[in-house]
N, C-alpha and C positions, 0 to 999 in steps of 0.2 A: 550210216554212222555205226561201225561195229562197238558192241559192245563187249572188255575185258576186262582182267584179271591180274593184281599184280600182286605178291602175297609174300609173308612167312610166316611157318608154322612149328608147330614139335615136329611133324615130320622131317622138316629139311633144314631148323634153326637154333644151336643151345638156348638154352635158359637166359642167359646174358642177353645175346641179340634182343629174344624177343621181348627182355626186360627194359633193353634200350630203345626200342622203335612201340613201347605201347603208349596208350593213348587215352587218358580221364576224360568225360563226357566234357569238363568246359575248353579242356585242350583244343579238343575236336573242333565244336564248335567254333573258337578263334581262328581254328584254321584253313578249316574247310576250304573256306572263298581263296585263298590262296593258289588251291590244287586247280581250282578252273578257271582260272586268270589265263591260263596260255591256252591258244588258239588249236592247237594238238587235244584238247578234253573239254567237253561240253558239259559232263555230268561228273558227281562222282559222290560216292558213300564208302566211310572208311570203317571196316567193322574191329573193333579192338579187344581181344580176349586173354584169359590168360595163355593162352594156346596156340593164339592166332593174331597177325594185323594184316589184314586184306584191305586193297584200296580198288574198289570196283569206281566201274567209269564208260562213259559212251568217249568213243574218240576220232577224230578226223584223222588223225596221222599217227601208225604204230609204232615208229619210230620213234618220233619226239613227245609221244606220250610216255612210253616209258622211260624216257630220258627224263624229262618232267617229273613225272610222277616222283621217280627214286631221289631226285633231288629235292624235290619238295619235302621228301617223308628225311632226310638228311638234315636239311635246314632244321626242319620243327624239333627235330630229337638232338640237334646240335652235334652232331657225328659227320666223318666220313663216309659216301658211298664205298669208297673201298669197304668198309666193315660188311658191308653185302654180302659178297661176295660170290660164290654160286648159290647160298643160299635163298635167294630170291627164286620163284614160282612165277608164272605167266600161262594164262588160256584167255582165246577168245571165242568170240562169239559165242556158239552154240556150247562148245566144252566150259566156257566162264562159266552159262547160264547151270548147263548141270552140276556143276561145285559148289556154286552155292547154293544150289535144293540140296546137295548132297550134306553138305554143313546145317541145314537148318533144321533137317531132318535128324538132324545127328549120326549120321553114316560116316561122319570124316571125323568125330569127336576120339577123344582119347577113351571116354566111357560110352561105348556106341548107345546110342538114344537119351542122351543126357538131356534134360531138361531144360536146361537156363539157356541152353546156347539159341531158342526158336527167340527170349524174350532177350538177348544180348542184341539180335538180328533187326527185332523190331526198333532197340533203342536206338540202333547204329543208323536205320534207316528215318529214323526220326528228329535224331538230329541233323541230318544232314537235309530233311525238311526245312527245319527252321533255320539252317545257314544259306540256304537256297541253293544247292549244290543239284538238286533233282527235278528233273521234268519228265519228257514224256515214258523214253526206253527204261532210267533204272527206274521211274517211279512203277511202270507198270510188272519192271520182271521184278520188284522188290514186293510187290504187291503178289506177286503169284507164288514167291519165293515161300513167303509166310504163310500163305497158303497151304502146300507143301507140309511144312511144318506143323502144322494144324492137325492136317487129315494122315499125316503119319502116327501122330499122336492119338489122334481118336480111332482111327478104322483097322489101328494094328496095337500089339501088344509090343512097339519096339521101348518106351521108356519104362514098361512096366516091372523087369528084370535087370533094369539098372542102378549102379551102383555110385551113389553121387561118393564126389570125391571128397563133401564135408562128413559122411559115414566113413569112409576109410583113414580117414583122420581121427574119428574118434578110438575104431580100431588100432591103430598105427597105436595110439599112447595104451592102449589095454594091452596090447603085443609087449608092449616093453617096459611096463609096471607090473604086468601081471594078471592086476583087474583094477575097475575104476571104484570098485567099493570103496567110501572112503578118503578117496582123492581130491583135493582141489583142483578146480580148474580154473584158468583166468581165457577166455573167450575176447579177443582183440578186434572189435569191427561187431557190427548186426547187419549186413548185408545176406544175401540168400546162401552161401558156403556154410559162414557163420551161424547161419538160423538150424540149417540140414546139422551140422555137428551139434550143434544145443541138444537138438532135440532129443538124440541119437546117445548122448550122454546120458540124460536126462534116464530115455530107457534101459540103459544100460550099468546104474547104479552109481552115479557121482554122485557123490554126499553134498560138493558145493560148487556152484557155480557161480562166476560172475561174471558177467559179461561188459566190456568197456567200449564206449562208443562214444565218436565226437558228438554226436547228438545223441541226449540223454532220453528224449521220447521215442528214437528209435531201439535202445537199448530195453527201456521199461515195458517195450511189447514185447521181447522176449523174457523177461524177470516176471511173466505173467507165467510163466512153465514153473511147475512146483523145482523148490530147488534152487529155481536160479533169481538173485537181484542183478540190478544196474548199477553202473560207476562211472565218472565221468573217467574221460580218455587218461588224464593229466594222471592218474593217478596209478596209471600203468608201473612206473618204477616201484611206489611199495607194495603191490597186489602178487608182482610177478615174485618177489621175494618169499611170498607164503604159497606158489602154485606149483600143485606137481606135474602141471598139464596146462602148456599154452599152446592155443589153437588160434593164431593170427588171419585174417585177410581181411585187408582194410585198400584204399586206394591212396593212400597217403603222399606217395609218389619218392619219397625219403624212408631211411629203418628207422622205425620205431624200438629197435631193440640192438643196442652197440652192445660189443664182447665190455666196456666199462659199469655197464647196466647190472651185468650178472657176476663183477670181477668178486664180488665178496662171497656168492652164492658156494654153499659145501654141498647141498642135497641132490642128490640127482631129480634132474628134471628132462622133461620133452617137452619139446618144441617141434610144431607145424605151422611151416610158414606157407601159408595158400595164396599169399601176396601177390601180387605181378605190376612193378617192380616190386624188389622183396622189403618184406617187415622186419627183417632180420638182418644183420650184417652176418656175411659169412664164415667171419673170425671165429662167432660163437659155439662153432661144432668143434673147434679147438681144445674146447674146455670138457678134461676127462668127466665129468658128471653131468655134461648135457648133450644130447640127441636129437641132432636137428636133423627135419624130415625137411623137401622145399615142394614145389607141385610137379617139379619129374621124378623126382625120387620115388613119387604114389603110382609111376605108372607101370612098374611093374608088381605091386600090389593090386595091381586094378587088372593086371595081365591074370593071376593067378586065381582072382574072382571072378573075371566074366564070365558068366552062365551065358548056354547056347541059345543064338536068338537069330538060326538063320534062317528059318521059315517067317519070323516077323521083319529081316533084313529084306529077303525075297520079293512081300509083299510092299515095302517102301521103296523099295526098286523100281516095283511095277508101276506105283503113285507117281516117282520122280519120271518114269518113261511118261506116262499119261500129259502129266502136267508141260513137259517137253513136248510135244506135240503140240500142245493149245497154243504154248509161248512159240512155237515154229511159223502155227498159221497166225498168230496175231502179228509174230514179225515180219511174215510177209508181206502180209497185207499193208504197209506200211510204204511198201514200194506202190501202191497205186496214189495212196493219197495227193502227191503232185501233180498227177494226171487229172483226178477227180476237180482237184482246186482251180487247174489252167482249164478245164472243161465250162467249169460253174462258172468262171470268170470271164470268159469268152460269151458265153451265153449269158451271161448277165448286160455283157456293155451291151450286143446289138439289140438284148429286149429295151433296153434305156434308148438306144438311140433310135431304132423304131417307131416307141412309144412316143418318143419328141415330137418324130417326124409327122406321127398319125395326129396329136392335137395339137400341132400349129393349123393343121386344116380343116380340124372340128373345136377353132375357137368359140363360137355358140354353146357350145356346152358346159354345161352348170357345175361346180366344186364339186359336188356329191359322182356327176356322172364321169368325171375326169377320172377321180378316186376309182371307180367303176371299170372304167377301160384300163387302166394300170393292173388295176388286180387280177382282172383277164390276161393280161398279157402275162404276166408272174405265173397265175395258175398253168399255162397250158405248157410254160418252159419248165416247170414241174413235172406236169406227168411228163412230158417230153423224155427228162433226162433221169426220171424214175429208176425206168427198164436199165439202161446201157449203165446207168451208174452199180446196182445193184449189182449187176452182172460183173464189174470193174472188183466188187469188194470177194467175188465168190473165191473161195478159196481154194476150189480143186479148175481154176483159170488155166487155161490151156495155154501153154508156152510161144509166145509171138505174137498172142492176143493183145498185150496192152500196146504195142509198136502197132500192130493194127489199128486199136483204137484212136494212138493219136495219129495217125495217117487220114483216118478217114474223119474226124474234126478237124485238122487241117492246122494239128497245135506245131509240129514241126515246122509249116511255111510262117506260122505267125511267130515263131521265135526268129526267124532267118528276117524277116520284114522287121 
């Protein structure tokens, strides 16, 4: 049961697309069961970022998995597959498995070693937990996946030189006011973008901040940073009237900000929409006094900051080869388990029917000693199949061995009988 890869990304998809096909945690969740309903995909975790929607999946049939797949991801988003278009990506087996160590590590991010995307990984694979979308293959490469992600983060220096994209935000509005001394800011959302831009204000001399959030006790953990208070969301239309600097990313799934919102506004203002879909309607960069940034327009501001990080890339290289290796021989090993099962089960019926056979003719024997000979008999088909089992799991198994092995158990004539 290969495991693939069916994807878009900034690499290979505008803005639009992959504003069209993203995906809020309870979306997911409703949908999930949907995606392994057809007999083509057993498994599946759908990862949705601003950057990215990858639909990973164990599958019986490559074909009408991805046929499946891209209509399923069609239906949910209410579109055309034609909108696809060759934008769509695909790998399997072993190259799916390195894409996404390569992603979680942050080797495929727009800011190489960003942070949020190891804990994007975990949510994606978490909900798809709780919709029951995973079992044995993605639970286990999702598990090593994060892993990956971990030990790139601690045993290398790859996030430590990175530049989240809620700091170039703050940047982006100082670029083009001048400075933030002074400045109001209206901060749309307290999610982790929004918290990185707080902060980064904060040290960088805004006189005022405030931050607007549908939930007001996520908003008042950050109105604990000198500087900044909390507002509820609603109040976004009079706030934005008094800001020189809005910095949006919320999941809203609708714009929170129509070119009607700002039609009375004369001051110049910036505008960062880190949304996905966006908090802004498009219209609004129409308007000669306001400067909308979206999240690809940062990525060539993110091009012109990356600091060199190819000796901490090199070593996360070497983590994703290592870790590819484990996930190689754990995948193997996967091919004996049916042998091992038809072995135990075979040897299971004739110790049972054996054991019948022996106390119908030691009916004189007492509960206890019944108990007694059963266990015997269990014990010694234990050690028996110990050795040749053990040997079944080793992983440097020499090629023709396991066809050996069921030759000589004689599981080939019992499937034919």
């Amino acid at each position: 049961m290969p495991v693939a890869l069916f994807g878009l990304s900034y690499k290979t998809a505008p803005l639009d697309l992959r504003e069209a096909v993203s995906f809020d945690s309870d979306a997911l969740l409703r949908g999930l069961p949907g995606l392994t309903c057809d007999p083509s995909l057993r498994e599946a975790v759908v990862l949705s970022t601003c950057h990215r929607t990858e639909i990973y999946v164990e599958l019986t049939d490559q074909i009408a998995a991805k046929e499946h797949a891209m209509s399923w991801l069609a239906d949910q988003r209410g579109m055309s597959r034609r909108a696809f278009g060759s934008h769509v990506y695909h790998r399997f087996e072993r190259e799916a498995v390195e894409h996404l160590f390569r992603v979680v590590a942050g080797l495929d991010s727009m800011v190489v070693g960003e942070a949020q995307i190891l804990g994007q990984v975990r949510e994606a694979f978490k909900i798809a937990g709780r919709a029951g979308t995973v079992r044995t293959r993605l639970d286990a490469t999702f598990r090593r996946a994060l892993k990956v992600g971990k030990r790139a983060r601690t045993e290398t220096g790859i996030n430590s030189n990175s530049i989240s994209i809620g700091t170039i935000a703050a940047d982006l509005a100082r670029q083009a006011l001048g400075t933030l001394e002074g400045r109001s800011v209206l901060v749309i959302g307290a999610g982790e973008m929004s918290e990185l831009a707080t902060r980064h204000l904060v040290r960088n001399g805004a006189s005022e901040i405030v931050v607007a959030n549908r939930s007001l006790k996520r908003g008042e953990k950050l109105a604990a940073m000198a500087g900044v208070r909390a507002a509820p969301l609603g109040r976004v239309p009079e706030l934005i009237m008094a800001a020189d600097i809005v910095i949006t990313s919320t999941g809203s799934g609708s714009p929170l900000i129509s070119a009607d919102t700002l039609a009375a506004r004369k001051n110049p203002l910036v505008i960062i929409d880190l949304g996905l879909p966006r908090d802004v309607e498009p219209a609004v960069a129409e308007f000669p006094n306001v400067k909308l940034y979206n999240v690809d327009q940062l990525d060539e501001a993110l091009a012109d900051r990356q600091q060199s990080q190819a000796e901490d890339v090199q070593r996360v290289e070497a983590i994703i080869a290592e870790e590819l290796l484990d996930w190689d021989r754990w995948h193997a090993s996967l091919g004996v388990v049916p042998t091992i099962s038809e072995i135990t089960e075979r040897a299971d019926e004739m110790r049972l029917a054996e054991t019948a056979k022996t106390m119908a003719r030691l009916s004189h024997l007492s509960e206890r000693d019944r108990r007694e000979v059963a266990a015997l008999a269990q014990a010694v088909q234990r050690k028996l199949l110990h050795g040749p089992i053990e040997r079944l799991k080793d992983e440097a198994l020499s090629e023709g061995y396991l066809e050996m092995a069921r030759d000589l158990f004689g599981l080939e004539d019992q499937t034919e009988a």
